[in-house]
VEXRO-982362 format. One line per field, with one value per residue: x, y, z of N, C-alpha, C, O, CB in turn; residue in three letters; residue number from 1. Coordinates in steps of 0.1 Angstrom, whole numbers, plus 5000, padded with zeros to 4 digits. Glycine has a CB too. Layout:
BEGIN
n_xx <- [X;...]
n_yy <- [Y;...]
n_zz <- [Z;...]
ca_xx <- [X;...]
ca_yy <- [Y;...]
ca_zz <- [Z;...]
c_xx <- [X;...]
c_yy <- [Y;...]
c_zz <- [Z;...]
o_xx <- [X;...]
o_yy <- [Y;...]
o_zz <- [Z;...]
cb_xx <- [X;...]
cb_yy <- [Y;...]
cb_zz <- [Z;...]
code <- [ALA;...]
pos <- [NUM;...]
***
This chain:
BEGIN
n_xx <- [2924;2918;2910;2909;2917;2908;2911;2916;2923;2911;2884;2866;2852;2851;2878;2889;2880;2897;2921;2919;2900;2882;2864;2846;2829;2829;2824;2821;2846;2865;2898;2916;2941;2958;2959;2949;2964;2971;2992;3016;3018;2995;2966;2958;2960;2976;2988;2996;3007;2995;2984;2950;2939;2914;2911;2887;2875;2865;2861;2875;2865;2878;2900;2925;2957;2968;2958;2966;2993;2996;2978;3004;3015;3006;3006;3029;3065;3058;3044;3038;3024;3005;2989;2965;2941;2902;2877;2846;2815;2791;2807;2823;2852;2880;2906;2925;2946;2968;2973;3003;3023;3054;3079;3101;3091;3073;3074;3067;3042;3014;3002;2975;2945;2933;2906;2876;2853;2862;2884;2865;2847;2869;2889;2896;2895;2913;2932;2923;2938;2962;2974;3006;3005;2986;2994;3016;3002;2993;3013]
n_yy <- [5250;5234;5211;5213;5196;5203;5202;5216;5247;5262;5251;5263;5288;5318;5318;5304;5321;5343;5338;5323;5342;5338;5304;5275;5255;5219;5196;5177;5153;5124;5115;5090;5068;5088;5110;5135;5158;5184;5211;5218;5239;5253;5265;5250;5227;5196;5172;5137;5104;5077;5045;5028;5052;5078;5113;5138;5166;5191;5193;5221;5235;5248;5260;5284;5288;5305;5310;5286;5294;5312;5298;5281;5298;5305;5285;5283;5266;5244;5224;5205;5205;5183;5156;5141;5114;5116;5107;5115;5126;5115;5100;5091;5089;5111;5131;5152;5182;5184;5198;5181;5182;5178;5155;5161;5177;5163;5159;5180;5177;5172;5145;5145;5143;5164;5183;5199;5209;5221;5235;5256;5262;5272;5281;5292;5321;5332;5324;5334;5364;5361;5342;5341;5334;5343;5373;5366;5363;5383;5398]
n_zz <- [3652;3684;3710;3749;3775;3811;3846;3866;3884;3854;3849;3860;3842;3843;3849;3829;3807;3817;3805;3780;3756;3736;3735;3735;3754;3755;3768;3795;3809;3810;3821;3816;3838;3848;3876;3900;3923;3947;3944;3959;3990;3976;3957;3936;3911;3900;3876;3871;3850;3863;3864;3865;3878;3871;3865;3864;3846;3823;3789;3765;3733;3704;3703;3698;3679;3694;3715;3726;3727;3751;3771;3777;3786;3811;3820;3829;3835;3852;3839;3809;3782;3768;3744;3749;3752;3758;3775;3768;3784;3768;3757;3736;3723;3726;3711;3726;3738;3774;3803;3819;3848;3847;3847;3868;3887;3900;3927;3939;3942;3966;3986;3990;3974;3952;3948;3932;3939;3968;3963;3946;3967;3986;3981;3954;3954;3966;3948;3928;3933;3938;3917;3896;3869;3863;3852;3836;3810;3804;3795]
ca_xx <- [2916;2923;2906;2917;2909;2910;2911;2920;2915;2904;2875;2860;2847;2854;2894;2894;2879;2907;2932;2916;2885;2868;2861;2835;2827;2823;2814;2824;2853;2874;2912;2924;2951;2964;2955;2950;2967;2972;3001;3025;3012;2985;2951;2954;2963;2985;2979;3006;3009;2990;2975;2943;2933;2912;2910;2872;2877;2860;2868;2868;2872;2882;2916;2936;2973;2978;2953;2973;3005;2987;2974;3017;3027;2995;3006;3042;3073;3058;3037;3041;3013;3002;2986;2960;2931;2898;2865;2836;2805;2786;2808;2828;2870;2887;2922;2925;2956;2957;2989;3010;3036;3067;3090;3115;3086;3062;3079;3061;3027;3014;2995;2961;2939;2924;2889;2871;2845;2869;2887;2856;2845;2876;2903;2893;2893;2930;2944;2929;2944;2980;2980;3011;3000;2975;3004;3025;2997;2986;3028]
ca_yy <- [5250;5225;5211;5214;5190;5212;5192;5224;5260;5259;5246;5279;5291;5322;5316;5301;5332;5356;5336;5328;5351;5328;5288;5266;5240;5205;5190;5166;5141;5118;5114;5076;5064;5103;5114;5150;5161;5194;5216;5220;5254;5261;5259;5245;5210;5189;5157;5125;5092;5067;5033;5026;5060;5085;5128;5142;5173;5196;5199;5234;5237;5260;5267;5288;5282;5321;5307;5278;5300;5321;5285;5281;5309;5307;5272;5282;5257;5233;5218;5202;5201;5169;5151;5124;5108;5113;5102;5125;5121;5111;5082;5095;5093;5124;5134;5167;5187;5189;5202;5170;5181;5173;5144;5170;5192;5158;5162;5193;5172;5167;5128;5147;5147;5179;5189;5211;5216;5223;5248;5265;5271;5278;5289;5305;5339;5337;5318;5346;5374;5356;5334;5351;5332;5358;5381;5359;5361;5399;5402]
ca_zz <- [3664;3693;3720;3760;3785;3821;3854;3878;3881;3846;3850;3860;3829;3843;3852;3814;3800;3818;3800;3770;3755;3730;3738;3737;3764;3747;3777;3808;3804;3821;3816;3826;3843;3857;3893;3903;3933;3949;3947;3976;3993;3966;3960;3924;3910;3890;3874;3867;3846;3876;3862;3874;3883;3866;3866;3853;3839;3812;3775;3762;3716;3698;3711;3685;3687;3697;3728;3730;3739;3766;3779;3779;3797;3823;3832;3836;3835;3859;3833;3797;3770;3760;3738;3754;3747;3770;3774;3770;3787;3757;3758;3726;3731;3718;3714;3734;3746;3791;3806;3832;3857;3840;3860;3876;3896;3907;3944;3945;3946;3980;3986;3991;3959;3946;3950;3927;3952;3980;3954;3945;3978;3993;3973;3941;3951;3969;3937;3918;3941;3942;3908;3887;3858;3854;3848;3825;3804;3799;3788]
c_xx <- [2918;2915;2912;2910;2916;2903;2908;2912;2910;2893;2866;2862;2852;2871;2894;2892;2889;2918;2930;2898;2880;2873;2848;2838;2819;2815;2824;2834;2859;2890;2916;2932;2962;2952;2960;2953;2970;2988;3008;3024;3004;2972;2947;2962;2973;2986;2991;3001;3002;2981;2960;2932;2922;2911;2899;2882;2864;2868;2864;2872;2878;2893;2923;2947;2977;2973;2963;2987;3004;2984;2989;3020;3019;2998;3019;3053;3078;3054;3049;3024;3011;2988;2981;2949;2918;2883;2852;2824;2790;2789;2826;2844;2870;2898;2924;2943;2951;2976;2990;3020;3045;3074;3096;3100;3074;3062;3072;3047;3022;3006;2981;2959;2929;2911;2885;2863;2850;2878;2875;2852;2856;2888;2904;2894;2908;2939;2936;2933;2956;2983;2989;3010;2992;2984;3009;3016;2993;3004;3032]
c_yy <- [5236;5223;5208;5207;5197;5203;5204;5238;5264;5256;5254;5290;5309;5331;5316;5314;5348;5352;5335;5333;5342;5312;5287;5253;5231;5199;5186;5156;5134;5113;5100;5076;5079;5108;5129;5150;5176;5198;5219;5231;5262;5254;5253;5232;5209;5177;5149;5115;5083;5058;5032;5037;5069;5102;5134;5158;5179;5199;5216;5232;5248;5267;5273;5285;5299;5316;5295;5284;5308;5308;5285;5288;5309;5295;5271;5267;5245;5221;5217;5201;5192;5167;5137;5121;5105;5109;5110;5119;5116;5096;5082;5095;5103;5129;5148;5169;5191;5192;5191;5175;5174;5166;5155;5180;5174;5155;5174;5190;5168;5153;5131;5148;5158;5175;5199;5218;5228;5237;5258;5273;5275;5286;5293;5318;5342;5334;5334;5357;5371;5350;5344;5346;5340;5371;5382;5364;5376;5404;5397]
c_zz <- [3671;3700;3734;3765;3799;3832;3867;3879;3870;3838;3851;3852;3832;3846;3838;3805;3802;3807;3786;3762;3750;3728;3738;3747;3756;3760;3789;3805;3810;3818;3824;3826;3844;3865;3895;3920;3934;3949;3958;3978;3985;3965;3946;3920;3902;3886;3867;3862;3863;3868;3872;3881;3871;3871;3861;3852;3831;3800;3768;3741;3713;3699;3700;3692;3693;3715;3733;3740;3747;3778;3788;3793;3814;3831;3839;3830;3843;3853;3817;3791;3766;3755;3743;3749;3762;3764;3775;3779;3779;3757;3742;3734;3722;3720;3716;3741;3761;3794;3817;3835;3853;3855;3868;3884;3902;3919;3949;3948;3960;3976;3980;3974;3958;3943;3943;3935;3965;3970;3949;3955;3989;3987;3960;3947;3958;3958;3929;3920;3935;3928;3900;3874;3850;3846;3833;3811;3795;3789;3774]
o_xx <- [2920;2909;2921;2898;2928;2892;2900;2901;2901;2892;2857;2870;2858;2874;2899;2901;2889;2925;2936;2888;2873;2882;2840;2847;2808;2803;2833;2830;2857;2891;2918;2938;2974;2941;2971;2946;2972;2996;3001;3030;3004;2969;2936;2972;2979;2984;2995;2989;3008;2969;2961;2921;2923;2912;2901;2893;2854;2878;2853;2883;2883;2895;2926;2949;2989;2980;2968;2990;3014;2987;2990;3024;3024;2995;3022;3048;3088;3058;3060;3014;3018;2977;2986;2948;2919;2878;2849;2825;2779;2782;2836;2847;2863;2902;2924;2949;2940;2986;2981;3029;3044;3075;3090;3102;3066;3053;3071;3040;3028;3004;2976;2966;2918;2906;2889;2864;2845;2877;2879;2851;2852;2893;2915;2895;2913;2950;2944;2932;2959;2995;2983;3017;2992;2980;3009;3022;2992;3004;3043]
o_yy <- [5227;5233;5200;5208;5198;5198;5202;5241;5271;5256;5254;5299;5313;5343;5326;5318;5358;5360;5342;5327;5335;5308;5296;5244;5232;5197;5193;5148;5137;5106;5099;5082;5079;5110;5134;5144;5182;5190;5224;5238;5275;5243;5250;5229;5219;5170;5154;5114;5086;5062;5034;5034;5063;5103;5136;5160;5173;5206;5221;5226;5257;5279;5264;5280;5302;5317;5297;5282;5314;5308;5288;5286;5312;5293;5264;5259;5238;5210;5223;5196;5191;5173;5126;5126;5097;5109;5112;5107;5115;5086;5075;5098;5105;5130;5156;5160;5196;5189;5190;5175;5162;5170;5154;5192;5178;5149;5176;5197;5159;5150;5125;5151;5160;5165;5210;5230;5238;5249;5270;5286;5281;5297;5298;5326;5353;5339;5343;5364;5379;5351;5354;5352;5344;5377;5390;5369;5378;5411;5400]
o_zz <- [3664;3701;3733;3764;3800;3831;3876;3875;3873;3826;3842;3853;3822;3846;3832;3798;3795;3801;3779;3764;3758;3722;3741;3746;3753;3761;3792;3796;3822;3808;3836;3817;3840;3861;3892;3928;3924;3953;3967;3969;3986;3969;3944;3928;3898;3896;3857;3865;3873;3865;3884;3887;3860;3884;3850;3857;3832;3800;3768;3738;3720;3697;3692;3703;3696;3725;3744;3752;3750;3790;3800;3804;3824;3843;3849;3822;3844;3857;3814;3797;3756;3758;3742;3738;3771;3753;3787;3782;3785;3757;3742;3745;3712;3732;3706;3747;3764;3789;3825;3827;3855;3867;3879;3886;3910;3924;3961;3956;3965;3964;3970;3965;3964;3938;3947;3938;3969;3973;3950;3955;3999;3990;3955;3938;3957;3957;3926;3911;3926;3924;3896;3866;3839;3836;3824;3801;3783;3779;3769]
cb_xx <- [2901;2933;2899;2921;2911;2904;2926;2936;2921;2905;2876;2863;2829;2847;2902;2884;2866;2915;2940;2925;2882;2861;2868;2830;2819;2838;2804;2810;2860;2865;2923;2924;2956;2970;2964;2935;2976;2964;3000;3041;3022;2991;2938;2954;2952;2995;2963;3013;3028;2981;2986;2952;2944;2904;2920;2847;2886;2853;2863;2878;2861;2873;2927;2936;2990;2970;2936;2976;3016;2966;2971;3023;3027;2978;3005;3038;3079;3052;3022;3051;3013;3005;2994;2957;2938;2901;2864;2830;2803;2791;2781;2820;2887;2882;2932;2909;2963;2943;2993;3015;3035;3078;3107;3131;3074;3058;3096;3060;3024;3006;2992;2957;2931;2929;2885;2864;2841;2880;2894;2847;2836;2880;2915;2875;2876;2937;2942;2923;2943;2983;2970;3024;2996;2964;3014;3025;2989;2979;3039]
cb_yy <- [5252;5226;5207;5225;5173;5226;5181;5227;5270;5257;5239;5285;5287;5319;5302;5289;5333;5360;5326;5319;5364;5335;5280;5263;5242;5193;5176;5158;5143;5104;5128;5063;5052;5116;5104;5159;5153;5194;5221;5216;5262;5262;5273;5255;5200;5189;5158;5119;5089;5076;5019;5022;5067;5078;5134;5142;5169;5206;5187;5253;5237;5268;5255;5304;5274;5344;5302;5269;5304;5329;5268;5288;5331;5308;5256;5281;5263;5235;5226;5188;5206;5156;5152;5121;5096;5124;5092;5129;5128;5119;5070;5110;5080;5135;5130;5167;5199;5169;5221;5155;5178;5189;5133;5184;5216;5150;5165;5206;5161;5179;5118;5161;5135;5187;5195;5211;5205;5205;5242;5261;5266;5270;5281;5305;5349;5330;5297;5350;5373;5342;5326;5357;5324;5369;5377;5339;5354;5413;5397]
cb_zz <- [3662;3698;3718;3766;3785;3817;3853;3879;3884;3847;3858;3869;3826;3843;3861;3807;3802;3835;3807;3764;3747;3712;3752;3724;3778;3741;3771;3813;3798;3825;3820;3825;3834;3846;3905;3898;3936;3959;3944;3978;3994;3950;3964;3914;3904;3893;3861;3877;3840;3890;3865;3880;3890;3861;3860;3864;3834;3815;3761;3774;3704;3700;3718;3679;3671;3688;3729;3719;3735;3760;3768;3769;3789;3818;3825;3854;3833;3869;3833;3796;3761;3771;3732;3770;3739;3782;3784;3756;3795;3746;3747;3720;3730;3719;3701;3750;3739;3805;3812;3829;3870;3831;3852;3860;3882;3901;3946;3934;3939;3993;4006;4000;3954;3931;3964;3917;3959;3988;3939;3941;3985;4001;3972;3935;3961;3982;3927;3910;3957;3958;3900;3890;3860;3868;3857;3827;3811;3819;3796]
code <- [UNK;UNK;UNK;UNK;UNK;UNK;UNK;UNK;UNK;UNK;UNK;UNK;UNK;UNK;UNK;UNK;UNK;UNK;UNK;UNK;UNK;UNK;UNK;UNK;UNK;UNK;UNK;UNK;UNK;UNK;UNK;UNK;UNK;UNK;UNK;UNK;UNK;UNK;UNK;UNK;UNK;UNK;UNK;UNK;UNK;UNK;UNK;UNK;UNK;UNK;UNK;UNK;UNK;UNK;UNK;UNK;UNK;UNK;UNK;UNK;UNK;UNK;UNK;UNK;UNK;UNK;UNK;UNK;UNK;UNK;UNK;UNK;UNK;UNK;UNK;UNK;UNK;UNK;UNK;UNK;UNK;UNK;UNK;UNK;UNK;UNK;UNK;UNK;UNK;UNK;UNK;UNK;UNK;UNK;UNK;UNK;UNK;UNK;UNK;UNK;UNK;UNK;UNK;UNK;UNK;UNK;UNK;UNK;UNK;UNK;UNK;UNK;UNK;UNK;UNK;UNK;UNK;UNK;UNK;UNK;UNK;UNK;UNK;UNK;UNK;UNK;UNK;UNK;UNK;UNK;UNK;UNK;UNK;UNK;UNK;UNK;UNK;UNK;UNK]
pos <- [1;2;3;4;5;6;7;8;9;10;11;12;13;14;15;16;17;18;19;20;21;22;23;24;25;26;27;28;29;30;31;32;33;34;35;36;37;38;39;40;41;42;43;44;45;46;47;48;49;50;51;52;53;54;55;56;57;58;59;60;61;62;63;64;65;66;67;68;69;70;71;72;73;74;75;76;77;78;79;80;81;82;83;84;85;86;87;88;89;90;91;92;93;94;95;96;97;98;99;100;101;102;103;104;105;106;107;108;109;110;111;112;113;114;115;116;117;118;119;120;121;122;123;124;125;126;127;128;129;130;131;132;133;134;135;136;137;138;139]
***
């Protein structure tokens, strides 16, 4: 079992639960020094190496590795799986897997920084119309 730190669409417990059925939410976290920015023509994010910055997020547990490769296929081959270290809101660090836009796709990031808010109330319900991650996943 693993735990995920989730920065983006994600986040919505009920996005997490199409892709994978059983998690637990640990809590609230903060990922330093990587910055969430929006996708180029999409309503969901992507998060880089940036000093200085931080990304909040939620940790979800319990990740089996069969969830892990659903996580995979749902993030596509824009992303990599890593291995960071974040800050709970407890206060507690914890070494959690979060998927980073691999070097070769971080031209696809626009300047603007992603909004969960601004994603909740605007673009949740077209990403989950159009996302083919959802696809990837049921295959």
């Amino acid at each position: 079992m693993h735990p995920l730190f989730t920065y983006g669409s994600l986040m919505c417990r009920d996005i997490m639960h199409t892709v994978v059925s059983h998690c637990h939410v640990l809590g609230s976290a903060v990922l330093q020094d990587y910055r969430c920015f929006i996708v180029r023509n999409e309503t969901y994010p992507g998060i880089i190496p940036c000093l200085g910055h931080q990304t909040n997020g939620i940790v979800y547990s319990d990740i089996t590795e069969a969830n892990l490769a659903k996580l995979d296929k749902f993030e596509g081959s824009m992303y990599e799986r890593r291995l960071v270290n974040v800050t709970l809101i407890s206060g507690d660090v914890k070494s959690v897997f979060t998927y980073v836009i691999k070097p070769e796709y971080e031209a696809l990031l626009e300047t603007t920084p992603w909004d969960f808010n601004e994603f909740f109330k605007h673009g949740k319900k077209s990403f989950e119309a159009k996302y083919v991650g959802f696809e990837n996943i049921r295959n």
